[in-house]
N, C-alpha and C positions, 0 to 999 in steps of 0.2 A: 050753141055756146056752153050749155050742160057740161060737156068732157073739157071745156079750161076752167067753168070754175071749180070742176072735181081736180082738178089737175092744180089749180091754185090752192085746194086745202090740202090735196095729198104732199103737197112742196110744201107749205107752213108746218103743216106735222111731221112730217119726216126731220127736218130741218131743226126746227122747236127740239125734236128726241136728241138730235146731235150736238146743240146749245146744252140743254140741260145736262146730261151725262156727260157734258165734259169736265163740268162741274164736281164730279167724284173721277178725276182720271188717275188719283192716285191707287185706287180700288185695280187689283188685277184684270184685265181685261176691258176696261170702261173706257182709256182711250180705244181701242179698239173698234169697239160698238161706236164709240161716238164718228170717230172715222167712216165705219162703215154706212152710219147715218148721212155722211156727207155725200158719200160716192154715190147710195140710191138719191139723196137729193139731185145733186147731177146727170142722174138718170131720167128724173122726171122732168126738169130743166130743159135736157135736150130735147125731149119727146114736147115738149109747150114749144120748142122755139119751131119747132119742124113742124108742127102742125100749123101756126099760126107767122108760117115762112109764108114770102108773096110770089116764089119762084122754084121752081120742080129742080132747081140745081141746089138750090141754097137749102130747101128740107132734106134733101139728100146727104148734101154736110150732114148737119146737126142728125140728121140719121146714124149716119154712120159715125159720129162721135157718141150715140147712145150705149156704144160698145166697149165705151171705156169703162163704162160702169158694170157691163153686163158680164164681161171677163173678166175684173178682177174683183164683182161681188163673194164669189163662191171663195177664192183665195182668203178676204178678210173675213169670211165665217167662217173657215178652217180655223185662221189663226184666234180668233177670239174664243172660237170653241176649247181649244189648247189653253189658253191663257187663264179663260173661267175655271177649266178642270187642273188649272196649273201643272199643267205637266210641259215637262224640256222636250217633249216628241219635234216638233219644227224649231230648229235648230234655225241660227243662221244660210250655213247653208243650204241645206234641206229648203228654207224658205223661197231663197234664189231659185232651187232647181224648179219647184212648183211656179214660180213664175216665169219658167221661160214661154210655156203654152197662152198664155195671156198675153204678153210682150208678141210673139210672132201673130197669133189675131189680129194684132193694130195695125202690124203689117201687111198682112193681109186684106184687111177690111179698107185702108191707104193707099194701096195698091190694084185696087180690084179693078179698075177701068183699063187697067195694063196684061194684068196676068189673071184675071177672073177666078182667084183662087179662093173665094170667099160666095162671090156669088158670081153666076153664070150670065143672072140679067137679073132687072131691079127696077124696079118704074113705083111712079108715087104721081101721084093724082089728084084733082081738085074732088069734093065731096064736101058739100053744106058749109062751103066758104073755109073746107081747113083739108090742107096738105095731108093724104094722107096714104099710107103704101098700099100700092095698087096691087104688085104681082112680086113676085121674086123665084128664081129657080136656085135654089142652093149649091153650091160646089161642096168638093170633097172638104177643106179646112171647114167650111160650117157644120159639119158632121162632125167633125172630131173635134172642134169646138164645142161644141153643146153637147158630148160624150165626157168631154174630160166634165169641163162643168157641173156637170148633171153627177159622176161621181165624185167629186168632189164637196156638191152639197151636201149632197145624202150619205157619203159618209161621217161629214160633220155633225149632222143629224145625229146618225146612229151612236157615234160616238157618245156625245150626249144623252141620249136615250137610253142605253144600256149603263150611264155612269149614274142617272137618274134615279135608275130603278132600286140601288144599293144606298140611297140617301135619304137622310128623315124629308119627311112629308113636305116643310116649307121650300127645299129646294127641288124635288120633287114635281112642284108646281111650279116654281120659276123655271124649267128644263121646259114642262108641259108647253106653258105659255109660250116661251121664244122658239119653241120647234113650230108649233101651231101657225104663229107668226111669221117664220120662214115659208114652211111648205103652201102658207096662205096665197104668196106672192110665187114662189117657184114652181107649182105644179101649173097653174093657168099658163105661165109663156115658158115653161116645157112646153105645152101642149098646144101653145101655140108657135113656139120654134119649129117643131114637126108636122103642121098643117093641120092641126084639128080643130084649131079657130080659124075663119079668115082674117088675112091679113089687113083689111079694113079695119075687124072689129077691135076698138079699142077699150082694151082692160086694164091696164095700167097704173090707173087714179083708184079703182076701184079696188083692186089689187092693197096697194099701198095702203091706204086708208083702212083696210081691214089688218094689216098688217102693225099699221100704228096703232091700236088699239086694243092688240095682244100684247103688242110690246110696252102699252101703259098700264095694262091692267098687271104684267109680271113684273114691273117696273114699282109703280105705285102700293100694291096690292101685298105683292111679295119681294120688295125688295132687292130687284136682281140686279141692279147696282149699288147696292151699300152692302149685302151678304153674299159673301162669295165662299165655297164647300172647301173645306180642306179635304184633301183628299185620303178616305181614310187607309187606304194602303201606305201611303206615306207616315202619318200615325202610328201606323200598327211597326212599321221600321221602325223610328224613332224612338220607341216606348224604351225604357230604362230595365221595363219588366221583360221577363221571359213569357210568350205566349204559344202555346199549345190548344188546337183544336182539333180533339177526335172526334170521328161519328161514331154512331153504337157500335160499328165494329171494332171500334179502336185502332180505326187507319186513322192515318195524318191527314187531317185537309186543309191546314195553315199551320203554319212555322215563322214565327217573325227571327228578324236576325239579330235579338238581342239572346234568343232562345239556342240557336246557333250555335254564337260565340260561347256563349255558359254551359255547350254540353258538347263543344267542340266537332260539332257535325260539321263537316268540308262540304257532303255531296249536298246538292244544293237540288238534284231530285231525291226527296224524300214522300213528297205529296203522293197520298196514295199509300204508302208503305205501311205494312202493320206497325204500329208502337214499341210492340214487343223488341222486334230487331232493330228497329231505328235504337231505344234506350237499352240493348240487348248488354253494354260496357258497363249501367250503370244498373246492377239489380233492385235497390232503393227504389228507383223510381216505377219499375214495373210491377216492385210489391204494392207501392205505396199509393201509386196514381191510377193505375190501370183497373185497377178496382177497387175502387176507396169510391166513398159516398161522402164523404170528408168534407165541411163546404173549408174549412182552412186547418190548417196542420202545418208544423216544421218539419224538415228533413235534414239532413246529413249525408254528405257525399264525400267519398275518400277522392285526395287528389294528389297530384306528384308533392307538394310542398303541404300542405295540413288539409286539413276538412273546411269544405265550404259547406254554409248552410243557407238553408232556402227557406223566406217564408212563405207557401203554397196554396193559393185560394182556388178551388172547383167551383163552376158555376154548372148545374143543367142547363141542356142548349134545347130551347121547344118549336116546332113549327107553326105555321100560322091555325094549325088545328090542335094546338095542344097539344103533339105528340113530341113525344121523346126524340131529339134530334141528333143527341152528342152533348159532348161538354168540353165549355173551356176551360184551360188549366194556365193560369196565371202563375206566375213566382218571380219573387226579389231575393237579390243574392241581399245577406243578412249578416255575410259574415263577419262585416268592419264590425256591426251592431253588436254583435257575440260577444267578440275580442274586447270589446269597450266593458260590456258587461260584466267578461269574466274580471279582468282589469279590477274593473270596480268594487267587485265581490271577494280579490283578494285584499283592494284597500282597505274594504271593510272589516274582512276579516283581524289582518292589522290592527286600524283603529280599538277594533272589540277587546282584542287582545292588549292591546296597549291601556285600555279603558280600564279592566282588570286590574293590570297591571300599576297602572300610575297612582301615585302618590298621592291621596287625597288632600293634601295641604295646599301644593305647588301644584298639582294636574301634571306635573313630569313625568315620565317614564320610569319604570320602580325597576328594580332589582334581575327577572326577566330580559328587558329588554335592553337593559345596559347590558348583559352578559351576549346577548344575541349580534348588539350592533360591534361591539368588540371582536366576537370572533367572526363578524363578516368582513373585518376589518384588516382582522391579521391572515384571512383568506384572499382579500382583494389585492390587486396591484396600484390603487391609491397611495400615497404617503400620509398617512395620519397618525396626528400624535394625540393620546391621552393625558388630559388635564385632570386631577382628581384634589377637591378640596376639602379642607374640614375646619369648623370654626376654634378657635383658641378660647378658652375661659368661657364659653355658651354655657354651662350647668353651672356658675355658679351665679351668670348672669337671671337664667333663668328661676332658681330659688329667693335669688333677692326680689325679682323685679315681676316674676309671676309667667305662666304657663302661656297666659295670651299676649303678652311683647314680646316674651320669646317665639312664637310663633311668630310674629310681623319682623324680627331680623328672619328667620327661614325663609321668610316670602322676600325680605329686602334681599337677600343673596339668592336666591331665584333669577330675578328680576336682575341682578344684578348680572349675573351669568348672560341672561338672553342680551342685556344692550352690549359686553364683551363682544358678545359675537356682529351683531350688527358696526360696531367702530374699528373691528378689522377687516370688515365686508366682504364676510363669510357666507356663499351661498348655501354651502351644502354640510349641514353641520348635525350634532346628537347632544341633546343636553337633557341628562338625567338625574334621579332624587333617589342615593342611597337609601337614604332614609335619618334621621335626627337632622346634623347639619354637615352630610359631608356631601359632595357632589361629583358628578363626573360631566366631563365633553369631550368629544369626541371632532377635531378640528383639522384643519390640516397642516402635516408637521412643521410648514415655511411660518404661516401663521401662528404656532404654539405661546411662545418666550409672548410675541406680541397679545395676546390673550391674556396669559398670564399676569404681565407688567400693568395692563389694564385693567383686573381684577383687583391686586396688590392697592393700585391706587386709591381707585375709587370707594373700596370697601375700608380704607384705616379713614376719609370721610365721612360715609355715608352711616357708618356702626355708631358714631357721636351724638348722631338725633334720638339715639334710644336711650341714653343714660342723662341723668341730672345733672345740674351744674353742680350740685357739690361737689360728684363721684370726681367730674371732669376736672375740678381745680384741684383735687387731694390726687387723679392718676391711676387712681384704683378702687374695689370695694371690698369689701369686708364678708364673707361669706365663710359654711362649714364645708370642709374639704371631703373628701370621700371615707377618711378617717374618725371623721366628726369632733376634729376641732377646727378652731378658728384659725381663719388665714387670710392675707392680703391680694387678691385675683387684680392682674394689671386690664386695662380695659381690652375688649375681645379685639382677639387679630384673626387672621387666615391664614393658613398652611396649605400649600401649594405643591404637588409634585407635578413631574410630567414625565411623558416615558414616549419615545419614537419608534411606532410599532414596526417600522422596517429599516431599523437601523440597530435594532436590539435582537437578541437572542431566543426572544418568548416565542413559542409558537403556540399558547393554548389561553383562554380567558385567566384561568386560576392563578399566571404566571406573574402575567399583566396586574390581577388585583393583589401579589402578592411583595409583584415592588413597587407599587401603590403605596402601601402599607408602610412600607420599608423608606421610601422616600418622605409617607408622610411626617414619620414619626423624627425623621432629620432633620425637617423644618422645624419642625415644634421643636426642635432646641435651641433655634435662634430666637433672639428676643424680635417682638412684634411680631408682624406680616413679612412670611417667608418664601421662597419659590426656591424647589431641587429641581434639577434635574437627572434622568441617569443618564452616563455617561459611557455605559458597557454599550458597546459596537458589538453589530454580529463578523465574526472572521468568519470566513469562508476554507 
C-alpha cells in the first residue's frame, strides 16, 4: 500500500499548488499553472482509481482516461510558458490548431478495442493486491503521440530557458526551478512511454512529489506567482528614448523603434551593419557618436522643418571579464525642451529690457518700449487704438502740496489706468509711463472711447482724496505760475487723446506721438476732464 499513500500525498500536493495559485490568477499566467495543477491532479486520480480498481476492465477505463491528462499536459505548459514570457506567440487560433493532436489521442485511445490505433494490445494485471499494466504493444498514434508531446514540452522548456538566461538573477531561478520541476516528472514517463521502465514499475507518486517541491520552493522562495518578467524586448520597443548599441566595431547589434522613427531608418535589417552607413544621412552623429567617449553631450540635427536636438548619453558596454564590449547610446529628442527655453530666454530678455526701461515710480514701461509696442502696432493687422494722457494743474499741485503726494496722484493714475483696462475686459493690452504725469495705452480700437470715458470718470473722483477740504469748498488753489506770479489753479483734471492706428494716416511712431501732442493740447482747452479724438481717416 506504500504507492497509494505516495499517490495520496502526491494528489494533496499537486491539488494544494492548484488551490493556492489560484489565488493570484490575476498575475499573468497563474490561472494557467493553476489549471495545469488540476489536470496532473486528474492524472494522478486516475492512476489511484486504476490501481485500486476490483476489475481488469474497470482499471482499463480509468487507464485510459489517464490520457486526458497526459495529452493535453504538454499544451498547458506551452501556454503558461507564453503567458509567463507574455508574449502573443499562441494566438487563439494557433492554440485550436495545437490541440487538434490531443483531441484525436482521445479518440484514439476511445476507440482502441475497434481500430487498435493507439495500442495493438494492452492487458493489466493483479500484482500485491493493485491493478496494475501488465503489457502493452504500442500502435503507430502512440508514437506520434508521445513525439508531438515530447516536442512540445521541451520546446516550452527551451523557450523558457533561453528567456532565462537574459534575466536578472531572481527570475532566473524561478525559470530554473519550474523547468527542473517539469523535466523532473517528463523525462521518467518519457522513458517510460518508450520501454525503458517496466510497465509494472510505478513512478508516478514519486515523480509528482519531487515535482511539487520544485514547484514550492520556486514558488515560495522566488516568487514565481506574484513576479512575473516583463519582457525586456518589449521595453526596449516602448522606451520614449532612442536606443543604439554598437560593439567595438561600431556595427549595430540593437536598434529599438523609437530610434528608427527619430532617424527615419525604414530598413528594418540594419543589425550588423557598420554605423557609419546606417547614420551615413546624418554626419552629426558619426562625428559625434562614433567616436566620442562623451558619457553625455547634446546634439543638433538638421531637418526638413527646423533642427531637432538630442540629449545623448554613451554608456561603456563590459563583459562578464571586464573587457570592453561596445557601447550604448541612448538619446531624448529635446526639442519641445529647446523651444521652451529659447522662448523663455527671449521673455527674459524682454522682461530685462523692459526692467531698464520702466519707470521707477509706477514699474511701467518707460519710453523705449512705448515706442516699440506702437510700432509693432501700426506694423500689425490688429485694430488698436492709442490712449495718451496727461494730468491738468499737477505742478502747481505738486509745489503746494509737496514732491511725495504728487507722487501718490502718479501712482493713483497708474493704478487708475490698469482697473480702465480690466472694466472693459481687455485681455491683451500696453500701458506705459511717459514719464511726470502723462501716460499711454495701447487698447483695441472698439474698446477705446470706452477706456477713455472710464478714466474721465473715475479720475474727476478719485483726484479729490488728495486735496483739503478748504481747497475743495473754495474749487481751487493758490500757487506760483511758471512766470512767478500768483494764480488761481482749478483742481487737477485729465486730458485725454486717442488716435486709431489703422483708421489714420501715421505710418511711423513719431507721427502717432506727434498727434498725441496735438490732441493733447485740444483737451487742455476744455475746462475740466477732456477726451479728443482724431478724426483724420486714411483715404486709400
Amino acid at each position: 500500500m506504500i504507492y497509494v499513500s505516495l499517490l495520496a500525498i502526491s494528489l494533496v500536493l499537486t491539488s494544494g499548488l492548484g488551490i493556492y495559485s489560484w489565488r493570484d490568477r490575476i498575475t499573468p499566467g497563474v490561472t494557467t499553472f493553476s489549471l495545469m495543477m488540476f489536470v496532473g491532479t486528474f492524472w494522478l486520480l486516475t492512476i489511484t482509481l486504476m490501481l485500486l480498481s476490483s476489475t481488469q476492465s474497470s482499471a482499463l477505463i480509468w487507464y485510459r482516461a489517464s490520457f486526458i491528462s497526459i495529452a493535453t499536459l504538454p499544451i498547458f505548459l506551452l501556454v503558461f510558458v507564453a503567458q509567463y514570457l507574455q508574449s502573443q506567440l499562441i494566438t487563439p487560433s494557433r492554440l485550436i490548431l495545437i490541440t487538434v493532436v490531443p483531441v484525436l489521442t482521445q479518440f484514439a485511445v476511445w476507440t482502441d478495442d475497434q481500430f487498435h490505433l493507439f495500442f495493438e494490445a494492452v492487458s493489466i494485471a493483479e500484482k500485491n493486491g493493485l491493478m496494475v499494466l501488465h503489457s502493452r504493444t504500442p500502435s503507430y498514434w502512440f508514437y506520434f503521440h508521445t513525439i508531438y508531446s515530447g516536442i512540445m514540452l521541451f520546446a516550452s522548456l527551451a523557450w523558457l530557458f533561453v528567456h532565462a538566461i537574459a534575466q536578472f538573477s531572481i527570475f532566473r531561478r524561478q525559470s530554473i526551478g519550474f523547468i527542473a520541476g517539469v523535466l523532473v516528472l517528463a523525462v521518467p514517463n518519457f522513458a517510460f512511454a518508450i520501454g525503458l521502465i517496466p510497465p509494472d514499475l510505478i513512478i508516478l507518486p514519486f515523480c509528482f512529489i519531487l515535482t511539487c517541491i520544485l514547484f514550492f520552493w520556486a514558488i515560495f522562495y522566488h516568487r514565481l506567482l506574484n513576479l512575473v518578467p516583463v519582457v525586456r524586448s518589449k521595453m526596449v520597443d516602448i522606451m520614449q528614448d532612442g536606443m543604439v548599441v554598437l560593439d567595438n566595431g561600431n556595427r549595430i547589434v540593437d536598434i529599438n523603434s523609437t530610434a528608427k522613427t527619430t532617424l527615419s531608418i525604414s530598413n528594418d535589417d540594419v543589425i550588423g551593419q557598420p554605423a557609419e552607413r546606417v547614420f551615413e544621412p546624418w554626419p552629426v552623429i558619426v562625428e559625434r557618436f562614433l567616436n566620442s567617449h562623451e558619457t553625455q553631450t547634446e546634439i543638433t540635427i538638421p531637418s526638413n522643418r527646423d533642427e531637432l536636438h538630442f540629449d545623448v548619453r554613451i554608456t561603456h558596454l563590459f563583459d562578464r571579464k571586464n573587457r570592453a564590449a561596445g557601447r550604448l547610446i541612448l538619446f531624448r529628442d529635446i526639442t519641445e525642451r529647446k523651444e521652451i527655453e529659447r522662448r523663455q530666454e527671449l521673455q527674459l530678455e524682454k522682461l530685462y529690457g523692459m526692467a531698464l526701461d520702466a519707470n521707477p515710480m509706477t514699474g511701467l514701461p518707460g519710453n523705449n518700449s512705448i515706442a516699440a509696442a506702437i510700432t509693432r502696432a501700426l506694423n500689425g493687422t490688429q485694430q488698436i487704438g492709442v490712449v495718451y494722457t496727461d494730468l491738468d494743474n499737477f505742478k502747481a499741485f505738486n509745489d503746494k502740496y509737496g514732491f511725495a503726494l504728487g507722487d501718490d496722484v502718479i501712482k493713483f493714475t497708474a493704478e487708475l489706468l490698469a482697473r480702465s483696462i480690466a472694466a472693459a475686459d481687455i485681455s491683451n493690452s500696453f500701458v506705459g509711463h511717459i514719464g511726470g504725469d502723462d501716460f499711454v495705452l495701447l487698447v483695441p480700437s472698439e474698446k477705446m472711447n470706452q477706456v477713455a470715458e472710464f478714466i474721465l470718470a473715475e479720475f474727476d473722483i478719485g483726484v479729490r482724496e488728495f486735496y483739503s477740504d478748504d481747497d475743495l469748498a473754495q474749487g481751487y488753489i493758490s500757487s506760483t505760475n511758471r512766470k512767478g506770479e500768483r494764480e488761481d489753479f482749478p483742481i487737477m483734471s485729465i486730458s485725454i487723446a486717442g488716435v486709431d492706428l489703422h483708421q489714420t494716416h501715421y505710418k511711423a511712431y513719431i507721427d502717432v506721438n506727434d498727434a498725441c501732442a496735438e490732441l493733447k493740447k485740444k483737451s487742455k482747452t476744455k475746462p475740466g476732464s477732456a477726451y479728443s479724438v482724431d478724426l483724420r481717416v486714411q483715404h486709400e
